[in-house]
N, C-alpha and C positions, 0 to 999 in steps of 0.2 A: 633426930629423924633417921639417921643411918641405922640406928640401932632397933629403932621399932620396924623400919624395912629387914633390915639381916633377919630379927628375929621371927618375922611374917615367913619369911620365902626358908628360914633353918626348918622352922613348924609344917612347913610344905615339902621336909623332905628335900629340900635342894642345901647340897653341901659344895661350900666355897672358903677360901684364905681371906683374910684380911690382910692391909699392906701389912702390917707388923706381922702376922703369920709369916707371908712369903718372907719375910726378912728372914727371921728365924730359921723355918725351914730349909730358905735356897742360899741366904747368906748374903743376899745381895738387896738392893732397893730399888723400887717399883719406882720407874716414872710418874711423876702426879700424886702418888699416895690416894690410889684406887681405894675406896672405902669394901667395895667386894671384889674377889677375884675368882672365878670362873673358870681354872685352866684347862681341863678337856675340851669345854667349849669355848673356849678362846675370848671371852666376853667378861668385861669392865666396868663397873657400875659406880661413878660416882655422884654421891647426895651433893647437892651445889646448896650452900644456904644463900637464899634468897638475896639480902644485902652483898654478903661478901660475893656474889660470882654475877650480882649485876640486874638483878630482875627487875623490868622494869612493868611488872606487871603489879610488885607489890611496892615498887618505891618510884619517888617524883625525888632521883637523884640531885638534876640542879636547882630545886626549888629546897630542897632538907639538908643537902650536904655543902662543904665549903670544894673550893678548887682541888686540894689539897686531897680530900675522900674522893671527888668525881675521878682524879685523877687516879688513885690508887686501884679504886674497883674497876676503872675501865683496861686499868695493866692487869689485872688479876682475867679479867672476863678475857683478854688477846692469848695470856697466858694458856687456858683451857683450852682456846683453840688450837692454840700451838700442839700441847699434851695430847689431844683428842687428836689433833692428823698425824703426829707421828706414830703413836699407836697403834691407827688405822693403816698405816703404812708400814708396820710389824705384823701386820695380819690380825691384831686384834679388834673386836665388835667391841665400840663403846657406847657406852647408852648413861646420859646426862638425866638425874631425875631430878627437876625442883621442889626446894626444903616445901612450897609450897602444896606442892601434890601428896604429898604424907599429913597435912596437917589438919584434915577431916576425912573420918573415915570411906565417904564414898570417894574420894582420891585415893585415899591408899591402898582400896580393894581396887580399883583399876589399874595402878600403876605395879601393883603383884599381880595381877591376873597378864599384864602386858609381858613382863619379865619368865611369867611363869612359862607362857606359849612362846618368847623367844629359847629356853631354856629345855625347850620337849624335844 
């Protein structure tokens, strides 16, 4: 999903680093492993898949998973917020997009048209 977002908003003209870019580039490593980075505009964009970061729009966690998964996704989901406010508290705009909202295209022409006008 990361990639057919990057690739939507590269096709729009909007140019950004990946965490592996900034590594490269700056030599150092990004908090969270930002799937896009934005550094003029100060702005963070990462794809959350669906399971792994907790959706509970597309999963019935304690009915499908054992203690063991509840547990783990719910440290993953405290995680991001942890990433997402110190971030925010670096000055940088983070914007969470669900693996869900890329996965029909009238979500993902929304969800690039949101980024696009964050990004004017």
């Amino acid at each position: 999903p990361e990639r057919k977002l990057a690739s939507l908003l590269w096709r729009a003209g909007q140019r950004f680093l990946t965490a592996d870019g900034f590594r490269k580039r700056r030599g150092i490593r990004f908090l969270g492993q930002p799937d896009l980075i934005f550094l003029r505009k100060r702005l963070i964009i990462f794809v959350d898949g669906c399971f792994w970061h907790g959706c509970h729009d597309c999963h019935d966690f304690v009915a499908d998973c054992s203690q063991f998964w509840q547990d783990k996704i719910r440290g993953n989901a405290e995680r991001d917020r942890r990433i997402t406010l110190t971030l925010r508290r670096q000055g940088w705009k983070v914007v969470r997009v669900w693996e869900h909202d890329l996965r029909n295209q009238k979500g993902l022409l929304r969800t690039v048209g949101r980024l696009l006008n964050l990004l004017a």
